[in-house]
C-alpha positions, 0 to 999 in steps of 0.5 A: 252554835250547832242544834244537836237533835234531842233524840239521840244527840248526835244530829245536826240541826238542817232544816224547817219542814212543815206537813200541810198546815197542821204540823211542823217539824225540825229535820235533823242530819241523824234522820229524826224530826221534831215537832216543833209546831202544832196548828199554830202553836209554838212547842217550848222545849224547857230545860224545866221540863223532865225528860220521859223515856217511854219503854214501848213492850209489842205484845206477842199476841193482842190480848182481849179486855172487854171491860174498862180500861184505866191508864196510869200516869206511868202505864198506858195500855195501846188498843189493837186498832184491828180490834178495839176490845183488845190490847196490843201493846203497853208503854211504862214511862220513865221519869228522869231515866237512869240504868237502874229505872230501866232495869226497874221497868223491865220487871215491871213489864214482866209482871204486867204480863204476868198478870194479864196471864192469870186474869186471862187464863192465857200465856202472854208474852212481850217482845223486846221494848222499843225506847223513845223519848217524850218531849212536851207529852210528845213521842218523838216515833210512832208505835207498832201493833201486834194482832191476833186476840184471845178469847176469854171472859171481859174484865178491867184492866186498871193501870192504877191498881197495878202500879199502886198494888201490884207492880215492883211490889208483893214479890211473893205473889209476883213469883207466883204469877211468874210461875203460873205464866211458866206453867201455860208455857210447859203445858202449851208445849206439852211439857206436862211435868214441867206444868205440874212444878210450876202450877203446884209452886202457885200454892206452895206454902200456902193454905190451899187445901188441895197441896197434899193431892199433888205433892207426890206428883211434884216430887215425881217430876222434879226429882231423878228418883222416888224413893219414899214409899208413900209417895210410890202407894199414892202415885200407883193408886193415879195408875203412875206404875213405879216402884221405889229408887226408879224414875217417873217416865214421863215418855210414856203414853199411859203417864202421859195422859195421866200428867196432862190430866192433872196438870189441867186439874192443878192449873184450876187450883192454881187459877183460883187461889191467884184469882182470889189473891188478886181479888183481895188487893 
């Protein structure tokens, strides 16, 4: 009976190959290879034993902790070799995985870094996830790094806490997690009325004092025209020069300066209340 190999199951089985004395492998015709020996001791593949996909997520741009690190037993986070206090990549694991469970790990990933933007005050972005099964507490590939860190104050960084409070959970606070990596990613690109929309969606209805200051600068940016007069009185005392049934401009270099302004002020509003959120889990 012909072995397929249990990576992609098309493979035949070909050959024994062993690497020194530490290590041996199975060779398959697909290009893959099973460790089947380590420093002696035989590896038993048991149908008992439930099959792991590991979603491997590369950072775009490692991300610096400082503080403890604690893996889950569904979350890793991989450190940067190149720089031991960061980050640089993060698996899921998946137990018995279907469509739905990889799609669940999808958005989970999203959230992680989502979360690692708010506690680090920087955009962080994942690249597509590379697969691989575990076998025996085995990956069958190893994983790539992404280098480059950001500066910012040390903190902990508890895979626990985000799979038991955080993760595929509380989507409120995970929208508005979403929506403040959005407003990094607007002000990063200048984009400083797609900013104010996002960071001011980060305390929309919410108790945060600070709401009534920006409303008539949300309402200028996402809407096509301004026709409330209050609105106009509070936009003209911030020196936005606009009267009712016209458009913000936000091509202006005077209105410019003045969004670029409040938008820095709003992210801090936002960063506070999400920190406290945090906090309070």
């Amino acid at each position: 009976m012909t072995q397929l190999c249990p990576e992609c199951n098309t493979g035949n089985f070909l050959r024994i190959e062993k690497n020194g004395e530490e290590v041996t492998y199975k060779i398959y015709s697909c290009g893959h290879r099973e460790i089947w020996v380590v420093k002696n001791e035989t590896v038993t593949i048991s149908e008992n034993i439930p099959l792991i996909l590991a979603m491997i997520f590369d950072l775009y741009n490692s991300v610096k902790i400082g503080g403890k690190i604690t893996n889950s037993k569904n979350i890793e986070f991989t450190m940067d070799p190149q720089q031991p206090d960061s980050i640089a990549q993060f698996i899921i694991k998946i137990t018995d995985p279907t469509p739905q469970k990889e799609k669940e790990g999808l958005q989970i990933a999203s959230e992680i870094v989502n979360y690692l933007s708010v506690v680090t005050n920087r955009i962080v972005k994942h690249k597509l996830p590379i697969t691989r099964r575990i076998r025996n507490g085995m990956m069958t590939n190893t994983m790539s790094y992404t280098v480059g860190a950001f500066l910012h104050k040390n903190f902990d960084l508890n895979a626990n806490f985000l799979d038991s409070k955080l993760l595929n959970k509380n989507p409120d606070l995970n929208k508005r997690l979403q929506l403040y990596n959005d407003g990094l990613k607007a002000f990063e690109n200048n984009d400083f009325g797609g900013a104010i929309q996002s960071f001011y969606q980060c305390i929309e209805y919410t108790n945060a004092p600070e709401k009534s200051d920006y409303l008539a600068l949300r309402d200028a940016t996402s809407h096509q025209r301004i026709d409330r007069p209050g609105r106009i009185r509070e936009l003209n005392s911030i020196g936005i020069i606009i009267r009712v049934g016209e458009s913000l401009n936000e091509n202006d270099p005077d209105n410019q300066h003045i969004l670029k302004s409040k938008a820095c002020s709003l992210k801090q509003i936002a960063w506070t209340y999400l920190s406290t959120q945090l906090s309070g889990l």
